[in-house]
N, C-alpha and C positions, 0 to 999 in steps of 0.2 A: 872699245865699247861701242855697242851700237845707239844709232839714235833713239830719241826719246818719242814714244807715242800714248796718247792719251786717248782711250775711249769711254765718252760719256756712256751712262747707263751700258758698262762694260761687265755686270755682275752677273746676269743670266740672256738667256736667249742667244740673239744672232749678234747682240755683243757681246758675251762670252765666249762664241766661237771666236771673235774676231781679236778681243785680247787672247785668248788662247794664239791661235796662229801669227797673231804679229809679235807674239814672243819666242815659239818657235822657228821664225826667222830672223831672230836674232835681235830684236829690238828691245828694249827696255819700254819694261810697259808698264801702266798705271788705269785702272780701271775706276769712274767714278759710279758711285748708285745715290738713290736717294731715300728709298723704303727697301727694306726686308734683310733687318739687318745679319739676321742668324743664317743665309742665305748667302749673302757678300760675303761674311768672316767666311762660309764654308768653300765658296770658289777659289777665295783666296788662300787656304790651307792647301787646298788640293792643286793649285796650280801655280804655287809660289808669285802671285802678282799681286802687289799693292793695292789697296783699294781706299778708297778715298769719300766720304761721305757729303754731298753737298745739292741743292735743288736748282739746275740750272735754271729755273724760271727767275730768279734773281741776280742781277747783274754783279752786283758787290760781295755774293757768295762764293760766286762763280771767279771773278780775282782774286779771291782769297785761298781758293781750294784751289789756282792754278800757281797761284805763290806756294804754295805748298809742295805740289807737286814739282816743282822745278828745285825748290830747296833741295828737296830728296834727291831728285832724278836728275838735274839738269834741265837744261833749255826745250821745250818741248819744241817738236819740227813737226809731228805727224799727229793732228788732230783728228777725230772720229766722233764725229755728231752723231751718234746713233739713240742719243736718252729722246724715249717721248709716250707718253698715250693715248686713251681714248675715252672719252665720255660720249658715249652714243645714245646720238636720239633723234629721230626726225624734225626736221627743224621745228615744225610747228608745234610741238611741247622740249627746245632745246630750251634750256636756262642760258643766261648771261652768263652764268659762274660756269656751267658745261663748254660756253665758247669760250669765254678769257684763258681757265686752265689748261685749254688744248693748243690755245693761239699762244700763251705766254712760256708752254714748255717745249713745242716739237718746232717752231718759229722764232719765236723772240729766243730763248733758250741756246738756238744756232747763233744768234748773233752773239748772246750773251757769253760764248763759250771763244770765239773767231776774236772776240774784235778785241782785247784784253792781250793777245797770241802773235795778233798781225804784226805789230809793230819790230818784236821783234824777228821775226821769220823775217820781214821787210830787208833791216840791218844785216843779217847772217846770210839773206839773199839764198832763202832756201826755205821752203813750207811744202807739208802737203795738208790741204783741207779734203776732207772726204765725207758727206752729207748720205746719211741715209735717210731715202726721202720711203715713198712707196708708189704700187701700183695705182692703188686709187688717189695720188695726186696728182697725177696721168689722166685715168681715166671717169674720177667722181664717183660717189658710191650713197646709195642713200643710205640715211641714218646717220654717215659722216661728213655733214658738212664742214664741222668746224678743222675736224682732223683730215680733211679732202683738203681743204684750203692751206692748212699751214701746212701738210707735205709740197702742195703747188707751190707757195712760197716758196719753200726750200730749193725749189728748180731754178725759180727764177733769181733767188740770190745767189746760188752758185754760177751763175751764165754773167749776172753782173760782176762779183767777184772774181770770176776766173779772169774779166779782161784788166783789171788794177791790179791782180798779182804776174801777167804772164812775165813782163820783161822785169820782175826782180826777183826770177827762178820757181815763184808759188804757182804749184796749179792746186787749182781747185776745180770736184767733180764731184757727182752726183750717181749714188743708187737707187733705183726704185727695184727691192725687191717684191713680189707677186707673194703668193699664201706659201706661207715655208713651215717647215716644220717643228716649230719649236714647243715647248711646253705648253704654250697658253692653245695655239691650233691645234693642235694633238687630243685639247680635254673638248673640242667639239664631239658635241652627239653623234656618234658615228654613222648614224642613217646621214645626217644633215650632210656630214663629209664627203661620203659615197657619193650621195644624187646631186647635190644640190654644188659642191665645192672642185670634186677634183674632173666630173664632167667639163668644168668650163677650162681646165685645162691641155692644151694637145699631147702635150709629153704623159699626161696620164697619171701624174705624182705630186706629192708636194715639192715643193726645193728644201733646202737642206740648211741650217744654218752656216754650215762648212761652207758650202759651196760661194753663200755670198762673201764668207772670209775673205776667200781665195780671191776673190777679185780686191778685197781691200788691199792685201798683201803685194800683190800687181799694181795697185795705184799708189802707194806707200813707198815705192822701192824707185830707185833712177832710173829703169829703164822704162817708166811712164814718162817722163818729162816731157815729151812731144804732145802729150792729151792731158786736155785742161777745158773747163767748160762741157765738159759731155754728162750727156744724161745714159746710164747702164742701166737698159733690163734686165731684170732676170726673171723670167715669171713664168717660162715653158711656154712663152706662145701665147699668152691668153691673153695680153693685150701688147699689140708689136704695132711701132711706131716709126 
């Protein structure tokens, strides 16, 4: 049997791609969502993967859904931070509740999901953490502060964590993918798309859900063990670092 992997907010988007593909590389997968329930039942019919209901902005839900998920599946080795969103606003009319909810689910949310998991990956001397952060926690984006900041977070706690996990087998790394193409980018205004979106990038395209899979699947699998601590772009160039 293969090992166990858990991707948060694995129900649509570029976590669906990625429970997708880390099941057909042979892993036992478990996907959690938190809204849109007719939506998760439907990924999960059509791709035979488990799916699991819970709001990682809370810590004591977040152990409980991952007691779950082990009862089911076993010992999870390969987490996937990918659950987060956005309340956008320029700061000067952001709400406290617009920054809490972005800081407490794409931020707190990573810790919330890691540190319940560490212990044991510690013991079995084997993890992989894998954080999907984004471009604009690289490179800052107006409107998004709150969500600029907890992707940055996410950078900097995978660089700290990666060095407490290296010598007990866990790396932990980091995605920032660029404007990709999933459901929610795709229902842009297509003028907006055109001029305004896929100009700024040199490849010319969006990127692809798949595509950032594919690199999970690469940092999921043993022949990463030497890379722990790294930040991955993927963004076609549009901001290289």
């Amino acid at each position: 049997m293969g090992r166990v992997a858990l991707v948060t907010g694995g129900s649509r988007g570029i976590g669906a791609a990625i429970a997708i593909a880390l099941k057909k590389a042979r892993y036992r997968v478990a996907a959690s969502y938190c809204g849109g329930d007719e939506v998760a039942a439907r990924f999960s019919a059509d791709n035979d993967i488990p799916i699991y209901r819970w709001d990682v902005s809370d810590y004591e839900t977040c152990v409980a859904g991952i007691a779950k998920v082990e009862a089911d599946l076993g010992p999870v080795e390969i987490l996937v931070n990918n659950a987060g969103i956005t309340r956008d606003a320029m700061f000067h009319k952001m709400t406290v509740e617009q920054w809490k909810e972005v800081v407490d689910t794409n931020l707190s949310g990573v810790f919330n999901m890691t540190h319940p998991l560490w212990p044991g990956m510690r013991e079995r001397k084997f993890g992989r953490v894998i954080n999907i952060s984004s471009i604009n926690g690289q490179k800052g984006q107006a409107g998004q502060v709150n969500y600029s900041a907890a992707k940055a977070g996410d950078i900097g706690f995978t660089k700290a964590l990666a060095l407490e996990g290296a010598r007990v087998g866990i790396t932990v790394n980091v995605i920032c993918p660029g404007y990709t193409g999933t459901e929610m980018v795709r229902a842009m205004d297509e003028t907006v798309l055109k001029e305004r979106v896929l100009p700024q990038i040199p490849v010319g395209r969006l990127g692809e859900p798949e595509e950032i899979a594919r690199i999970v699947v690469f940092l999921a699998s043993d022949d990463s063990g030497f890379i722990t601590g790294s930040t991955i772009t993927a963004n076609g160039g549009q901001y290289i670092v």
